[in-house]
C-alpha positions, 0 to 999 in steps of 0.5 A: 392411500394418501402421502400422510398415510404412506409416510406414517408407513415407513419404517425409519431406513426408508425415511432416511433413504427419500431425505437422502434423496432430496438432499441429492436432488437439491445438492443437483439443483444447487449445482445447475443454478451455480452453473447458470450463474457462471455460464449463463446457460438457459438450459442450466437453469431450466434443469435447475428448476426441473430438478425443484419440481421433481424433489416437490413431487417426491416430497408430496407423494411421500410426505417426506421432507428434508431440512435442506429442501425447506431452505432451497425453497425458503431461498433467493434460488427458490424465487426463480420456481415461483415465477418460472414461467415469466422466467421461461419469456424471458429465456426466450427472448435472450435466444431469440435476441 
């Protein structure tokens, strides 16, 4: 069964349910980038995009989307996911100094 076939399958309260739980995941994720931003911890930042990739995992094996999780994606915050990895160097070298 593919993520469209599983999403036409659900009833209504369980539509709510996996957008409630996107909304959590990008309220979380939100939080840990707010964190990062204060504190400039690496670790903040790197649970923040974590957090993006498991709610894009839920979202595409369920179909389900959430409005707020299109706009963290739209968002300057969702940049970051795009470009992880010269983020990730670029972690590496603050630590390493």
């Amino acid at each position: 069964m593919d993520s469209n076939e599983f999403y036409k399958s659900l009833t209504e309260e369980q539509l709510e349910y996996l957008e409630e739980m996107l909304n959590t995941f990008v309220e979380v994720a939100h939080e840990f980038f707010d964190e990062w931003v204060d504190y400039d911890e690496e670790c903040d930042l790197l649970n923040f995009v974590s957090t993006v990739y498991d709610a894009q995992l839920i979202s595409r094996m369920t179909g389900v989307i959430s409005d707020s999780f299109i706009d963290l994606l739209k968002s300057d915050r969702g940049r970051f996911i795009k470009d992880r990895d010269s983020f990730i160097s670029l972690m590496e070298e603050r630590i390493n100094g």
